[in-house]
VEXVO-566812 format. One line per 8 residues: number of its first residue (from 1); their letters; for each residue x, y, z of C-alpha. Coordinates in nm, 4 decimals. Layout:
NUM) A) X Y Z ~ ...
//
This chain:
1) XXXXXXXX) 3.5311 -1.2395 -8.7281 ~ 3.4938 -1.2884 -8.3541 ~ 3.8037 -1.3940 -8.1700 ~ 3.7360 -1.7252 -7.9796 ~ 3.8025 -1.6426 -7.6085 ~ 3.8644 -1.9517 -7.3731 ~ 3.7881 -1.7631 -7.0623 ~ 3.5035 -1.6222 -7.1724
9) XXXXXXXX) 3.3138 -1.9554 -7.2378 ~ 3.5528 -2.0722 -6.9016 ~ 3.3196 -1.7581 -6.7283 ~ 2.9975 -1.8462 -6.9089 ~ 3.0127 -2.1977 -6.8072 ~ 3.1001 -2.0883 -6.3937 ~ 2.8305 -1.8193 -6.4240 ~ 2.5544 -2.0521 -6.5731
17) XXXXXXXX) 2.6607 -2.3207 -6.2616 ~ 2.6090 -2.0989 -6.0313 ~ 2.2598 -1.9627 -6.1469 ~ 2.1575 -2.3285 -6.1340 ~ 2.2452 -2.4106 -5.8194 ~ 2.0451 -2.0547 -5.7300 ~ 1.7595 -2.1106 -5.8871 ~ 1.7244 -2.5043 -5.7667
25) XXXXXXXX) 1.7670 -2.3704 -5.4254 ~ 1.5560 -2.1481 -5.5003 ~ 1.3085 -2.3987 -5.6086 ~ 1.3662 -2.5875 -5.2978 ~ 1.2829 -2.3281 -5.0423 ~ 1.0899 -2.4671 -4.7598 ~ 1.1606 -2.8452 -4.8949 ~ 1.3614 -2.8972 -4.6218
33) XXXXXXXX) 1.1202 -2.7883 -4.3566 ~ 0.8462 -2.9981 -4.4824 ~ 1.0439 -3.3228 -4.5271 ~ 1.1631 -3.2688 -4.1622 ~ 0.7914 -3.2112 -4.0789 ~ 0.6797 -3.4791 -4.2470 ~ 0.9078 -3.7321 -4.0586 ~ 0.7754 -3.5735 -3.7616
41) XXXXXXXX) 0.4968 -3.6674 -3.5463 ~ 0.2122 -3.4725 -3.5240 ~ 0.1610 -3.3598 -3.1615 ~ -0.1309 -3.3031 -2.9949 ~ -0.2068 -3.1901 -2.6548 ~ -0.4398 -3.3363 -2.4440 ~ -0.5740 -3.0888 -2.1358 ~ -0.8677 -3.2369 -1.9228
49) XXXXXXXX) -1.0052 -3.3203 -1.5788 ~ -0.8704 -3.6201 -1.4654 ~ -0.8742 -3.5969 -1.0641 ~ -1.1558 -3.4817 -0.8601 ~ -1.5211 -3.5118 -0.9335 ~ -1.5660 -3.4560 -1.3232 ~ -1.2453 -3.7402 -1.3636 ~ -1.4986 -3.9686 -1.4629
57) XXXXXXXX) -1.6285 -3.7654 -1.7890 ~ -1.2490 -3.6954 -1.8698 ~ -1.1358 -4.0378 -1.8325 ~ -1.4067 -4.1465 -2.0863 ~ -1.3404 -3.8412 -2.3143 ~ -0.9782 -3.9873 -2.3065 ~ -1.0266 -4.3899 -2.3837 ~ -1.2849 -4.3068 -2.6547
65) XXXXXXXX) -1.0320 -4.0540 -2.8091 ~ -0.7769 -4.3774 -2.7695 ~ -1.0436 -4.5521 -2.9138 ~ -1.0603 -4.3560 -3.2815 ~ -0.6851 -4.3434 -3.2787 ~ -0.6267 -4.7204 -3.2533 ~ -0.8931 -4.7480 -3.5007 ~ -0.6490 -4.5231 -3.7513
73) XXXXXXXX) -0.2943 -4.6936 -3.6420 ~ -0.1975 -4.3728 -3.4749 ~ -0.1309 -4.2005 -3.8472 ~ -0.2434 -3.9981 -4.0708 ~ -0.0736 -3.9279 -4.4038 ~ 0.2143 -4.1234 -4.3100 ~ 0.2957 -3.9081 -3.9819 ~ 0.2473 -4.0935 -3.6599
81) XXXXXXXX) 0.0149 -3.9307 -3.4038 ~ 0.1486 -3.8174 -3.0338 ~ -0.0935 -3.6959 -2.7473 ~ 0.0760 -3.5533 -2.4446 ~ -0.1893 -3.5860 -2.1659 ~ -0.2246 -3.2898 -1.8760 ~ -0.5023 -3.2917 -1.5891 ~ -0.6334 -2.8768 -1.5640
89) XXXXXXXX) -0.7674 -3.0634 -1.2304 ~ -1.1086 -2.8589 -1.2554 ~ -0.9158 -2.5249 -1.1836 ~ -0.8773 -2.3105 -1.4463 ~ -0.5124 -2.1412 -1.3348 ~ -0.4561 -2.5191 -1.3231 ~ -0.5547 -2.5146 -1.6537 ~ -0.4200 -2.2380 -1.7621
97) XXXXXXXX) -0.0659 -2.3420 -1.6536 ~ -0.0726 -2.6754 -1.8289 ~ -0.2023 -2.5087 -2.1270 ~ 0.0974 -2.2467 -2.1600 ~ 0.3468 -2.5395 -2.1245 ~ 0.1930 -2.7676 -2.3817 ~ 0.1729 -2.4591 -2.6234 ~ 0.5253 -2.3186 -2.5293
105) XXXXXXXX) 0.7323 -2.5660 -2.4060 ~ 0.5535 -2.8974 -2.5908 ~ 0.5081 -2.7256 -2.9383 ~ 0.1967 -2.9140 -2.9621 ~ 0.0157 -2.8682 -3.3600 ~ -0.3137 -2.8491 -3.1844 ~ -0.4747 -2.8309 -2.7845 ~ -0.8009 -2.9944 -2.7509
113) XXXXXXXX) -1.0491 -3.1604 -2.4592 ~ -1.1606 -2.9544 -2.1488 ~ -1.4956 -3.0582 -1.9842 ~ -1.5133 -2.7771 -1.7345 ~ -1.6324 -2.4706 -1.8742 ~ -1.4767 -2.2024 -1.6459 ~ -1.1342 -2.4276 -1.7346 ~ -1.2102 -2.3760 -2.0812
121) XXXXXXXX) -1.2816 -1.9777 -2.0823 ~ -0.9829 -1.9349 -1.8808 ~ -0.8092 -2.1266 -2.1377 ~ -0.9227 -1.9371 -2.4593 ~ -0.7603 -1.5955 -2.4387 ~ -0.4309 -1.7589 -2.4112 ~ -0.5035 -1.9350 -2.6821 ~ -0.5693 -1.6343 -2.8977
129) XXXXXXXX) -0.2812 -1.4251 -2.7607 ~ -0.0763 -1.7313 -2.9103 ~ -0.2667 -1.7597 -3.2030 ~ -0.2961 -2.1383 -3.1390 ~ -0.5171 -2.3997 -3.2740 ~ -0.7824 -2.5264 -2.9954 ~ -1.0768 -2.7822 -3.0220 ~ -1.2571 -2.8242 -2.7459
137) XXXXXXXX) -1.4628 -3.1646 -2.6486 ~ -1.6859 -3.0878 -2.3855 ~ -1.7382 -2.7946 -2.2220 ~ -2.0652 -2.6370 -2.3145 ~ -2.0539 -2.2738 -2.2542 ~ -2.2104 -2.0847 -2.5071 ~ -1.9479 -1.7372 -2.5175 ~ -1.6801 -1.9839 -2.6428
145) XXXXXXXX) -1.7922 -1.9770 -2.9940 ~ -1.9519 -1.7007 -2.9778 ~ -1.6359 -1.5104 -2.9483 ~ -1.5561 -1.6298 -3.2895 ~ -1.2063 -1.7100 -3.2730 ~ -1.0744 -1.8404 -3.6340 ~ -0.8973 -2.0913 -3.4779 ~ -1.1321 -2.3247 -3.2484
153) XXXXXXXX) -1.3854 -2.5631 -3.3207 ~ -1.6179 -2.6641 -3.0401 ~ -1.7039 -3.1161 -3.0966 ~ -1.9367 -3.1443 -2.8259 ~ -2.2587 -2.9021 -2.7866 ~ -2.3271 -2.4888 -2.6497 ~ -2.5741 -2.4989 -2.3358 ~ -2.8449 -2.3411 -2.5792
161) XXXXXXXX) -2.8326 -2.6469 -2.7805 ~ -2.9487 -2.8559 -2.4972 ~ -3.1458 -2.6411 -2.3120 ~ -3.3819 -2.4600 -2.5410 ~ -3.5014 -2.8562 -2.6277 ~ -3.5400 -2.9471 -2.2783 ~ -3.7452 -2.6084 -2.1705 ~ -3.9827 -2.6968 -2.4668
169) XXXXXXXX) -4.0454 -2.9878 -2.3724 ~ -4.0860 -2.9069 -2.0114 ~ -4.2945 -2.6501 -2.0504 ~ -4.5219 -2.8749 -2.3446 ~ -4.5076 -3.2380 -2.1452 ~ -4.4152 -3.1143 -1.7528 ~ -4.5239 -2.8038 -1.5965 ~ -4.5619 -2.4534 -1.6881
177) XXXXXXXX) -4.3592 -2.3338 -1.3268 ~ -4.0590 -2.4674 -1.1837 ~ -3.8029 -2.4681 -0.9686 ~ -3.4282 -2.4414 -1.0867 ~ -3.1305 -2.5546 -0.9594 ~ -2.7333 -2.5851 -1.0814 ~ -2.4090 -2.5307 -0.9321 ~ -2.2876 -2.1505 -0.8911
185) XXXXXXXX) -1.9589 -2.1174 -1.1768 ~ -1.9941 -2.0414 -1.4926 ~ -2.1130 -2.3326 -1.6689 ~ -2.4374 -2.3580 -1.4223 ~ -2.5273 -2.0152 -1.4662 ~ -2.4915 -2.0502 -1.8836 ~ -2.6868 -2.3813 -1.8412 ~ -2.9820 -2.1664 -1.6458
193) XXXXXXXX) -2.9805 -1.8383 -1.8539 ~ -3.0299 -2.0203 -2.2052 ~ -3.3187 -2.2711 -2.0034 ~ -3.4314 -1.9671 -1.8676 ~ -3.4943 -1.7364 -2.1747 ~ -3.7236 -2.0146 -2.3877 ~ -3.9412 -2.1753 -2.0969 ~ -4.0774 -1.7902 -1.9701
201) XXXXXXXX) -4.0643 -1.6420 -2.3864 ~ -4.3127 -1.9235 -2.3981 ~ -4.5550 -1.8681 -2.0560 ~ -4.3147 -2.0631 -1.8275 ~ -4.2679 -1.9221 -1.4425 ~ -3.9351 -1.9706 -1.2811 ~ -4.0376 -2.0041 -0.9216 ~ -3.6842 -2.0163 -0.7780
209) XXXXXXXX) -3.3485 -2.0168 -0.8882 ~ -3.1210 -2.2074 -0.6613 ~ -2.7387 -2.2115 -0.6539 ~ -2.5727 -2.4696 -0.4608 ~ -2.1750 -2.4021 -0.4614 ~ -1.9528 -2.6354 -0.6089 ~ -1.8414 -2.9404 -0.4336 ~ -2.1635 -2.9917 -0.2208
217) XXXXXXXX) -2.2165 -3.2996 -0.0991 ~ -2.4995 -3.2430 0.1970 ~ -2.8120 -3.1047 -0.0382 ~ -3.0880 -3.1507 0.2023 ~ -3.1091 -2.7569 0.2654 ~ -3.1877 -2.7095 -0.0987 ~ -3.3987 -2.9895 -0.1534 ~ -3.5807 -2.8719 0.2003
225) XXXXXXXX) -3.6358 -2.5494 0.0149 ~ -3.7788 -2.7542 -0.3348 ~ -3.9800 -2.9520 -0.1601 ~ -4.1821 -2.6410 0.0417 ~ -4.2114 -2.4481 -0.3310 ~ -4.3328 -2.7597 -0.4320 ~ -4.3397 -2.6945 -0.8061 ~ -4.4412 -2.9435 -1.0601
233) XXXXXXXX) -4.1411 -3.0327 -1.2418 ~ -3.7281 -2.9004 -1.1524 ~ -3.4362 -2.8374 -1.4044 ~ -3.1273 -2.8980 -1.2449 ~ -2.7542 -2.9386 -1.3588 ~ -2.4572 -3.0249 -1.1590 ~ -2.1420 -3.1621 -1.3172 ~ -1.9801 -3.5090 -1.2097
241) XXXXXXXX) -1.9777 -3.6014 -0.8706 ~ -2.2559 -3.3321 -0.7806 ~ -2.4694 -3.4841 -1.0147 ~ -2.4973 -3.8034 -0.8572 ~ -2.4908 -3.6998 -0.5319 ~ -2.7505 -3.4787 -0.5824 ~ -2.9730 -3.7346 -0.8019 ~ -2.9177 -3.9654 -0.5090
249) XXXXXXXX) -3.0306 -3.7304 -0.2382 ~ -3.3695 -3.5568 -0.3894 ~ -3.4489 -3.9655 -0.5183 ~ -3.4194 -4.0002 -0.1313 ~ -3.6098 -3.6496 -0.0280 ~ -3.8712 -3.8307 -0.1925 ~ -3.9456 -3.5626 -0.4430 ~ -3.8949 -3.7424 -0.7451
257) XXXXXXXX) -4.3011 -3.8739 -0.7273 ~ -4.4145 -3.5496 -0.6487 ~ -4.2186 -3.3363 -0.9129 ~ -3.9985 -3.4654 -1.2211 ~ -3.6017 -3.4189 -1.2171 ~ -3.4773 -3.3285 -1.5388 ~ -3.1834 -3.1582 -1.6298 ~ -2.8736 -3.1088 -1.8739
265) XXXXXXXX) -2.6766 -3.3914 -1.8659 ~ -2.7580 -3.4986 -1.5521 ~ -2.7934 -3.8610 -1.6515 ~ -2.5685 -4.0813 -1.8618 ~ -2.4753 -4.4549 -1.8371 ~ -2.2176 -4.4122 -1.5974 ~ -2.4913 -4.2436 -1.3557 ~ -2.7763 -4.5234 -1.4031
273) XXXXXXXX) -2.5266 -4.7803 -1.3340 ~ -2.3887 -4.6002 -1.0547 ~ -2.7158 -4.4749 -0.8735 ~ -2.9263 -4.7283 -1.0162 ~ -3.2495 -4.7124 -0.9035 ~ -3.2522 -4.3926 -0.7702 ~ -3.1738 -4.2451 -1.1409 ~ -3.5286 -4.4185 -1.2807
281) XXXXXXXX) -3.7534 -4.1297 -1.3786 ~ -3.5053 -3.8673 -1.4100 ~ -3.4972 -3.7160 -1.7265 ~ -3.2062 -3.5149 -1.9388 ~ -3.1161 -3.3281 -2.2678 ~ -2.7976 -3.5529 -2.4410 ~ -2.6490 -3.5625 -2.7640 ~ -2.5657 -3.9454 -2.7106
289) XXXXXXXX) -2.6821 -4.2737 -2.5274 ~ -2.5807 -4.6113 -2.5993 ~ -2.8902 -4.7310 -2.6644 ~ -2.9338 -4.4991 -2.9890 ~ -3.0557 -4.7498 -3.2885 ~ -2.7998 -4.6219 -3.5550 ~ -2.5122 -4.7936 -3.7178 ~ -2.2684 -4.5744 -3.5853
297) XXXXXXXX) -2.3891 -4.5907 -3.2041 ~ -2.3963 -4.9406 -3.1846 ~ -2.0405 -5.0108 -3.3263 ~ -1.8908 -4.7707 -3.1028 ~ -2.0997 -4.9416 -2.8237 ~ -1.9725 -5.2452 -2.9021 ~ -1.6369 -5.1667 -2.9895 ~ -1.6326 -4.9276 -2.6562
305) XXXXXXXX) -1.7866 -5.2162 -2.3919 ~ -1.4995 -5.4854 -2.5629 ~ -1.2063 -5.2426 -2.5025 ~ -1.3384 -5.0568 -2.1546 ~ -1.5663 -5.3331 -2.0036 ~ -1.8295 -5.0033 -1.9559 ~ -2.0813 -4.8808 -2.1493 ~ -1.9595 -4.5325 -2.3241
313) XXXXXXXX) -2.1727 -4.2159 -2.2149 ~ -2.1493 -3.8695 -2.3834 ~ -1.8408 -3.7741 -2.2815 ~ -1.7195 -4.0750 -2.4490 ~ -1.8841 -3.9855 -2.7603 ~ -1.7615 -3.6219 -2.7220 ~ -1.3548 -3.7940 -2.7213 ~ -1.4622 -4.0455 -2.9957
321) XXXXXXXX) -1.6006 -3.7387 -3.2237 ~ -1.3435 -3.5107 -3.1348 ~ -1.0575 -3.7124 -3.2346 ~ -1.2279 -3.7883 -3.5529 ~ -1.2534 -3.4589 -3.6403 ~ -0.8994 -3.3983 -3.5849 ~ -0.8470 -3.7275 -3.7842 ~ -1.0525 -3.6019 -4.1175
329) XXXXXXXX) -0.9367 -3.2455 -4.0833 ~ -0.5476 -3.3523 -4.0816 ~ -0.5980 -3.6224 -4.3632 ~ -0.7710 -3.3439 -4.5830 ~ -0.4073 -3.1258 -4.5244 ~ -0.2136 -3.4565 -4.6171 ~ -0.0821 -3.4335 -4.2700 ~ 0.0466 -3.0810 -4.2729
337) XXXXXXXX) 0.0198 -2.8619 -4.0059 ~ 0.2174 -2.5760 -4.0562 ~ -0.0407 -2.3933 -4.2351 ~ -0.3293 -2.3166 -3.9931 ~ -0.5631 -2.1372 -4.1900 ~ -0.5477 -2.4512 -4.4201 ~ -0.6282 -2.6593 -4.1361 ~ -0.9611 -2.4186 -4.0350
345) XXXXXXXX) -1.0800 -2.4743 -4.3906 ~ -1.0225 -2.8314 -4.3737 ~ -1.2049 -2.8607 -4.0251 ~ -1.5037 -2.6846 -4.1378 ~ -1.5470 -2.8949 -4.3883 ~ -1.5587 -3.2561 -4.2027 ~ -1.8708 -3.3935 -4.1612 ~ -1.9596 -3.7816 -4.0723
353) XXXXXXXX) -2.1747 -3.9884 -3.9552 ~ -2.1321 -3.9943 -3.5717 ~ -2.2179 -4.2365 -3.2958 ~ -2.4686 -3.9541 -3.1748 ~ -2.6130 -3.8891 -3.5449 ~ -2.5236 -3.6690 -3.8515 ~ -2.2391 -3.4446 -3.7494 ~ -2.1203 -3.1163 -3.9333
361) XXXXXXXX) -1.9924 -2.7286 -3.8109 ~ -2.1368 -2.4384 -3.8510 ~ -1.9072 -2.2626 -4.0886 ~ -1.9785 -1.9336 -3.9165 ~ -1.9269 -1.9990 -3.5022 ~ -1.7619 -2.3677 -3.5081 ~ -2.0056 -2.5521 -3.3485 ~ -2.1712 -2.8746 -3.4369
369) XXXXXXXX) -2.5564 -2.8936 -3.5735 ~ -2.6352 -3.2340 -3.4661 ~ -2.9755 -3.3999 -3.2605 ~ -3.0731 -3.3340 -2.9262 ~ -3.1887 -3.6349 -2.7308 ~ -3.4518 -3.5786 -2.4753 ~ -3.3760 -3.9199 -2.3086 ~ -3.5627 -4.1190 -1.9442
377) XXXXXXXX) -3.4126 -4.2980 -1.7024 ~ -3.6339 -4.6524 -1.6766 ~ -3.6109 -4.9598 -1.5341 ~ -3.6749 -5.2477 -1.8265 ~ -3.6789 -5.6696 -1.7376 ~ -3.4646 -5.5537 -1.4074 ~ -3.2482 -5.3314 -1.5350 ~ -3.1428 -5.0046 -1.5205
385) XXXXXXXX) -3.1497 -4.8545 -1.9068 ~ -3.2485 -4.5318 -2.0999 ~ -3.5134 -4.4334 -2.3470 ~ -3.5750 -4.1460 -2.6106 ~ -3.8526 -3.9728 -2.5395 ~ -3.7715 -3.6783 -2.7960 ~ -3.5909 -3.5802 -3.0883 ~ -3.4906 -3.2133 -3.1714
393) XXXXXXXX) -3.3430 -3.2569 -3.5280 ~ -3.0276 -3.0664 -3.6366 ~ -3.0109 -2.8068 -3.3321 ~ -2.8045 -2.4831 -3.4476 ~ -2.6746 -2.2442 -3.1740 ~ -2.7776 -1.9300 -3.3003 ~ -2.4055 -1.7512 -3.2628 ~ -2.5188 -1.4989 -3.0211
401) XXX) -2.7129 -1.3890 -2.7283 ~ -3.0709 -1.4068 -2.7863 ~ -3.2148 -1.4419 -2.4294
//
C-alpha cells in the first residue's frame, strides 16, 4: 500500500497552480494589446493641398470627408475616429516631409488624400519602404496603381479612365485633329499620353502638343499659337487655379466659337460659378456633377449645399467616397487595424452605391470601375449649370501601359 505523502499532493497542488496561470497567460497573449487598441482611436492622416492654387479641390476633398464622418459619429466599431490634417502645399518634398512625420512620428493606421499627382508619386515609395497603408483620393496618375503595391487603394479615377472616354468622343462628335494643351509635371503629361494613344489608334491627328509650365497666369502666347493652328476642337488640362485662368483667357481669345474646349476635369461647379459665363460650352470628362439624377448624388448635394453653402464638385465626391471606403473597410475588421493584410481584403471588398454611381475596386490594381461622365457647360433659365452629354459605363483601367 502506497504511503500517503503530504508534500507530495502539497507539490502537485503548487505545480498544477502554476501551469494554470501559464497556460491562461498563455491564452491571453495579445489580449492586452487589443483591449488597449480597442480603447484607442483610430488615426488617420490626412495629407493634401491646402494653400496655393489646387487649395480649392483639397478644401472640398476635406469638408466632404468631414461630411461622411459626421454622418458615422466619428466611430466605427466602438473606436472613435482621429484625422490629423497636413498641407503637402503642391510640392512633393513638401509632401514627402509631412508624410514621414505622420507615418513616424503620428503613428497614423492609415495616410490618405493627395490631389497632386507628382505629390502623390513622390509620396508612394516611402510608403512602401514603410510598408504603410495609403489611399489616395485624387490624384489621377495612372503608374500609381500600376505599380501594384498591396497596400494602396486609389478612390478617385487613373487619367486613362477619363481620357480614353473623352478622345472617343472627340474624335466621334468633335474633330478628327486637334490641338493639345496641359501643364508640363507629371500629371499633364499622363493626362496627354493616355488622350493621346486612343484618339490617333482610332484616325485622330494631334496637330500640336503644347506645354504651358505650371503656375501660368498670362496664356495669350499659347492661345496666339491655337488660334493660328486653328484646329477644330482642343483637349486641354490644367489643375486649379490654371484651369480657370486659362478657361477665362481662351473664352476671351475668342476661340471657344471657332474650336470646342474640352478637357479632363477642367470644369466642375466651383469653375461655372466662378467663371460663369465664360465656362458655357466647355466640355470635360468627370466622374461626378451635382446635377447627376441618382439617389445618392442628390442627398449628398443636398446634405453638402446645407453644411458648406456650395455646391460639391468632384473633388468633393472624391473626400465623400474616400472616407467611406475607409468607413466600410474598418467596420468589416471590427475596427482593428493591426492586421493590414486583413484590412486589404476588407477594402477590396467594399462596394456601394456612390454619389457618382456604382462604386467597386478592381481586386487586381486597386482602382475603382465606376462611370465616366462626359458632361457641358450650359447656360439654362439664366444660369450657369451642367449637362451629361455621355455615359461610359463601368470604365476599368486596364493595369498597364497600353499606349
Amino acid at each position: 500500500m502506497k504511503k500517503y505523502n503530504p508534500f507530495a499532493q502539497r507539490i502537485s497542488r503548487r505545480s498544477f497552480v502554476k501551469s494554470s496561470a501559464a497556460a491562461l497567460a498563455a491564452s491571453s497573449v495579445g489580449a492586452p494589446a487589443v483591449l488597449a487598441q480597442a480603447n484607442k482611436p483610430i488615426r488617420l492622416g490626412n495629407l493634401n493641398t491646402y494653400t496655393g492654387g489646387l487649395a480649392y479641390a483639397g478644401e472640398a476633398n476635406w469638408n466632404a470627408m468631414n461630411l461622411y464622418f459626421d454622418s458615422i459619429n466619428w466611430t466605427v466599431a466602438g473606436r472613435k475616429i482621429e484625422i490629423i490634417k497636413e498641407d503637402d502645399q503642391f510640392n512633393p518634398q513638401i509632401g514627402l516631409q509631412k508624410a514621414k512625420k505622420l507615418v513616424e512620428s503620428d503613428q497614423v493606421d492609415l495616410l490618405f488624400g493627395i490631389q497632386a499627382s507628382n505629390v502623390a508619386l513622390a509620396v508612394l515609395n516611402y510608403m512602401k519602404q514603410q510598408k504603410a497603408f495609403y489611399v489616395v483620393t485624387g490624384a489621377g496618375t495612372d503608374a500609381i496603381t500600376w505599380d501594384r503595391y498591396p497596400y494602396l487603394f486609389r478612390t478617385s479615377i487613373s487619367t486613362f479612365q477619363l481620357s480614353t472616354p473623352m478622345a472617343n468622343y472627340i474624335y466621334d462628335n468633335l474633330g478628327k485633329q486637334i490641338v493639345t494643351t496641359a501643364s508640363d509635371y507629371a500629371g499633364g503629361r499622363d493626362v496627354m499620353a493616355q488622350f493621346r494613344g486612343p484618339y490617333t489608334a482610332k484616325g485622330g491627328t494631334v496637330l500640336k502638343e503644347i506645354w504651358p509650365p505650371l503656375g501660368t497666369t498670362d496664356f495669350s502666347p499659347y492661345l496666339t499659337d491655337i488660334k493660328s493652328i486653328n484646329p477644330p476642337v482642343t483637349y486641354d488640362f490644367m489643375p486649379g487655379a490654371d484651369a480657370f485662368r486659362f478657361v477665362q483667357q481662351y473664352s476671351e481669345f475668342g476661340l471657344k466659337e471657332k474650336m470646342p474646349l474640352t478637357g479632363f476635369t477642367m470644369i466642375d461647379s466651383q469653375s461655372t460659378t466662378s467663371l460663369g459665363k465664360a465656362a458655357v460650352g466647355v466640355i470635360s470628362a468627370l466622374t461626378f456633377i451635382d446635377t447627376l439624377g441618382n439617389a445618392e448624388a442628390k442627398a449628398f448635394t443636398a446634405d453638402f449645399r446645407a453644411k458648406f453653402k456650395s455646391s460639391p464638385d468632384l473633388f468633393a465626391d472624391y473626400g465623400y467616397v474616400g472616407a467611406r471606403v475607409v468607413g466600410e473597410a474598418l467596420k468589416m475588421v471590427d475596427g482593428d487595424t493591426s492586421n493590414k493584410d486583413k484590412l486589404v481584403e476588407a477594402m477590396a471588398k467594399v462596394q456601394f452605391n456612390a454619389p457618382r454611381g456604382p462604386f467597386r475596386f478592381d481586386p487586381a490594381t486597386h482602382n475603382p470601375i465606376q462611370d465616366i461622365y462626359i458632361a457641358q457647360v450650359i447656360e439654362s433659365g439664366g444660369n450657369i449649370t451642367t449637362k451629361t452629354l455621355s455615359t461610359a459605363k463601368q470604365v476599368q483601367d486596364p493595369g498597364h501601359k497600353v499606349y
